[in-house]
C-alpha positions in Angstrom: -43.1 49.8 -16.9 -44.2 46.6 -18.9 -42.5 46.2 -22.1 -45.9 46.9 -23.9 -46.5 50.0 -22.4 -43.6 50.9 -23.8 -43.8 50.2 -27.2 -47.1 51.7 -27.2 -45.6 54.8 -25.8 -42.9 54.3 -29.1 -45.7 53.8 -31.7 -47.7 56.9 -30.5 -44.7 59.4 -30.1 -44.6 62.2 -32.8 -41.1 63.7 -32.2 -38.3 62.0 -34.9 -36.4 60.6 -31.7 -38.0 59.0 -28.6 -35.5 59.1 -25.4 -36.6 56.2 -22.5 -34.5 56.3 -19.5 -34.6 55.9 -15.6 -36.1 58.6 -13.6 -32.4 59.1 -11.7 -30.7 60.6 -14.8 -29.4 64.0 -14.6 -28.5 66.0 -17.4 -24.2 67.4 -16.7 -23.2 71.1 -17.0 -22.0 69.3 -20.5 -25.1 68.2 -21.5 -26.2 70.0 -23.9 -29.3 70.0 -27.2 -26.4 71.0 -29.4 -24.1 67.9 -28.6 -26.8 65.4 -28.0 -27.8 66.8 -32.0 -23.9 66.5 -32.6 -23.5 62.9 -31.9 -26.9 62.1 -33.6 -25.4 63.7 -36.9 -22.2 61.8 -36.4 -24.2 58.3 -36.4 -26.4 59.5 -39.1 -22.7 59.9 -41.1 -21.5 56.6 -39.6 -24.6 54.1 -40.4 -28.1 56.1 -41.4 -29.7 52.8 -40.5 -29.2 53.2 -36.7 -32.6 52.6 -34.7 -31.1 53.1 -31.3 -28.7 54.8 -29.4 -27.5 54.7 -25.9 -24.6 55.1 -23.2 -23.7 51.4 -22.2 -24.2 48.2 -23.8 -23.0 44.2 -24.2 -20.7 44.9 -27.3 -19.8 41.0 -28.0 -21.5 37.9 -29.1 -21.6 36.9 -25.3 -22.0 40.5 -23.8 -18.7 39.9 -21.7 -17.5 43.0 -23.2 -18.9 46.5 -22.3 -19.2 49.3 -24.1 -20.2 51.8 -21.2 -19.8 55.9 -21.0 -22.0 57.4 -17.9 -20.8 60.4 -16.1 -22.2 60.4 -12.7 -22.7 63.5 -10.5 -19.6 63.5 -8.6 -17.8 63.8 -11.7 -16.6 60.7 -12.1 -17.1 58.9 -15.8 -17.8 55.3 -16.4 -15.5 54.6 -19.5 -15.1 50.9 -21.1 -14.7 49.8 -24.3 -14.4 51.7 -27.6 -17.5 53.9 -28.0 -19.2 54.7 -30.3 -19.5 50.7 -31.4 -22.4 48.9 -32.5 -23.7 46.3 -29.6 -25.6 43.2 -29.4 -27.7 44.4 -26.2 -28.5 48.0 -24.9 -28.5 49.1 -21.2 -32.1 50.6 -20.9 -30.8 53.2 -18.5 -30.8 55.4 -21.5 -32.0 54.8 -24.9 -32.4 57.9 -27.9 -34.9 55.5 -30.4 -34.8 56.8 -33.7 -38.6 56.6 -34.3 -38.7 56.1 -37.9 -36.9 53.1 -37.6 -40.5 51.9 -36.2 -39.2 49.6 -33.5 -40.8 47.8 -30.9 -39.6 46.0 -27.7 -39.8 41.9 -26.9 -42.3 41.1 -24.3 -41.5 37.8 -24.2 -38.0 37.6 -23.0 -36.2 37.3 -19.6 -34.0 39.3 -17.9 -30.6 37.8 -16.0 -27.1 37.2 -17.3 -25.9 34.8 -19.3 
């Protein structure tokens, strides 16, 4: 989906968060409303000024360090890094946007590593 699209999408949600992510994500027996509300309350107390939050993302000036935690179905979990941590760059596999942060994506950027 163009980035436009989705910052359309963004500006016109109503719900306080916004949650973008690829159509292959699956929700674990752990997954839950209560400890996705959880870890948003435990940012809120962290930095109140968060716009988004994810599950893996570039976490130094370069991105050569990951912060990464995915579970995938055979139970195996993706762990690098310290996370929580504040990142540079955000995997867009899944992304919780605060909405009143009133955010919008680049449409002018690239993709490909550095």
């Amino acid at each position: 989906m163009p980035t436009r699209a989705l910052t359309n999408f963004c500006k016109k949600a109503t719900g306080r968060y916004v949650i973008l992510c690829h159509q292959d994500i699956l929700l674990t027996q752990t997954s839950t409303k209560q400890l996705l509300d959880e870890q948003i309350a435990q940012m809120d107390t962290r930095d109140n000024k968060w716009g988004v939050l994810g599950n893996a993302g570039g976490a130094n000036r370069l991105y050569k360090r990951l912060a990464i935690k995915i579970a995938y179905p055979n139970g195996v979990i993706d762990l690098q890094g310290t996370v929580p941590q504040q990142v540079g760059c955000i995997d867009e596999n899944f992304m919780l946007v605060k909405n009143s942060a009133n955010l919008a994506l680049s449409d002018d950027i690239g993709g490909g590593l550095i």
